[in-house]
C-alpha positions as CSV (number, residue, x, y, z in Angstrom):
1,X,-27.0,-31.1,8.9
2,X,-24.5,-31.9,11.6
3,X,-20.8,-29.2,11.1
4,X,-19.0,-32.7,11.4
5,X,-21.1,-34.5,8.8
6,X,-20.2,-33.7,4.9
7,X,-22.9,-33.6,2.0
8,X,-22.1,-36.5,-0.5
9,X,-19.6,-35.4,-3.4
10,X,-22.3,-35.4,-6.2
11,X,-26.2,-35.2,-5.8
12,X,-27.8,-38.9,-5.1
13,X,-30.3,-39.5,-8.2
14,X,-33.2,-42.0,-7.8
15,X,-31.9,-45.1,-8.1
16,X,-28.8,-44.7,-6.2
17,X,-27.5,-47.0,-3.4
18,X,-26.8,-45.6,-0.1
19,X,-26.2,-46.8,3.4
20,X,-26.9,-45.2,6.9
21,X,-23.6,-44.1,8.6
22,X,-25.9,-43.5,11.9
23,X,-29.2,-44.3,13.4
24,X,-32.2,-41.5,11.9
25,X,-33.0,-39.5,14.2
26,X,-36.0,-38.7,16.1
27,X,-38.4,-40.4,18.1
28,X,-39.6,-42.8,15.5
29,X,-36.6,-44.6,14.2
30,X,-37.0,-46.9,10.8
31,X,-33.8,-47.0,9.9
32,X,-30.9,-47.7,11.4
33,X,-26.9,-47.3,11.1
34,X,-25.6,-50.3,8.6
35,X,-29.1,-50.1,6.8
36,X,-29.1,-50.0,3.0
37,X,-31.0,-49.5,0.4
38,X,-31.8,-47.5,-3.2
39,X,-33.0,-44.2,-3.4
40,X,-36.8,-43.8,-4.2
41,X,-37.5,-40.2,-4.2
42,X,-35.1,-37.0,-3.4
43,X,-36.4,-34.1,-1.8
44,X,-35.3,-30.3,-2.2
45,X,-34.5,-29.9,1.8
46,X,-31.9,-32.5,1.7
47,X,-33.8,-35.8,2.6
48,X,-34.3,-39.0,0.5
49,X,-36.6,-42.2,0.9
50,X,-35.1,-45.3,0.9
51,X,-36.6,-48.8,-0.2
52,X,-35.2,-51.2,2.7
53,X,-36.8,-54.4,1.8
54,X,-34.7,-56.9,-0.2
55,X,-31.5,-55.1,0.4
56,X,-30.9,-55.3,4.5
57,X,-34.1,-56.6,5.3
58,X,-36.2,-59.0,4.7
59,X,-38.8,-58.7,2.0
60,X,-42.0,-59.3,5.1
61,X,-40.6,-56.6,7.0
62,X,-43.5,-54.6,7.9
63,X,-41.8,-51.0,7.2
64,X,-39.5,-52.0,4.0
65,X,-39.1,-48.0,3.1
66,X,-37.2,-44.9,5.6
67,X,-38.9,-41.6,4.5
68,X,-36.9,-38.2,4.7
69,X,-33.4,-39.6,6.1
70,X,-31.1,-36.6,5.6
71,X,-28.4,-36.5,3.2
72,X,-26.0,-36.0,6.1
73,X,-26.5,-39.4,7.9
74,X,-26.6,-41.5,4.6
75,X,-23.0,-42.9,2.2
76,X,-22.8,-43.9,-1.2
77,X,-22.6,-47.7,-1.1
78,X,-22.6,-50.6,-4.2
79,X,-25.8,-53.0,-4.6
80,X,-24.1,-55.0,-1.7
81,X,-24.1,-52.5,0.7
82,X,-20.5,-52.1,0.5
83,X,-18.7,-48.5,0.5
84,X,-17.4,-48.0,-2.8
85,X,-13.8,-48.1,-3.5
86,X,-11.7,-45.2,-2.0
87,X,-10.2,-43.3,-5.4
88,X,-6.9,-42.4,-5.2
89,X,-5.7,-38.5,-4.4
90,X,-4.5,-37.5,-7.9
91,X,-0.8,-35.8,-7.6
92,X,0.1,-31.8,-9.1
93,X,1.9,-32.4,-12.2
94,X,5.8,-32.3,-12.1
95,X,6.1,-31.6,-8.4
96,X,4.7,-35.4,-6.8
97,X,2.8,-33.4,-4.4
98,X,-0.9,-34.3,-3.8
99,X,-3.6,-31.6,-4.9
C-alpha cells in the first residue's frame, strides 16, 4: 500500500462496486484507471477480484475479471461507475465547529 493512498472507510464485501483510481500495477496490466466493476472475491492480504465485463467493458472482452487489485488502488463507486455522493462533515454540538 502506497503512504499516500488510504484503505477504503469500511471493508468491501462481495458484491460491492468499486472503481480503479490508477492503472494495476505490474507488468501484466488488466485493469486500468476509470475501470469498474463488482467485487467477486476478497482476499486476507488486501486484494480483490473484480468482474469487468458488462460494467466498463464489453461483455466479449476476452479478460472480463482483474484478479488481486489491491485495496489501495480501487474507490467505492455506484452500479454506474460513479463515486458515491461526498457525505457531509457532521459539526461538534453547540460550538459550529466541524469534528
Amino acid at each position: 500500500m502506497q503512504t499516500h493512498d488510504a484503505a477504503p472507510a469500511r471493508p468491501l464485501a462481495i458484491g460491492d462496486f468499486v472503481r480503479l483510481r490508477r492503472d494495476e500495477p505490474g507488468e501484466f496490466v488488466t485493469a486500468r484507471a476509470g475501470d469498474w466493476g463488482q467485487v467477486s472475491r476478497v482476499y486476507r492480504n488486501g486484494t480483490v477480484d473484480l468482474m469487468l465485463a458488462g460494467y466498463c467493458r464489453p461483455r466479449t472482452t476476452p479478460q472480463p475479471r482483474a484478479t488481486s487489485i489491491p485495496l489501495s488502488i480501487v474507490e467505492r463507486c455506484d452500479a454506474f461507475g460513479r463515486p458515491p455522493p461526498v457525505q457531509p462533515r457532521r459539526r461538534v454540538w453547540g460550538t459550529g465547529a466541524p469534528e
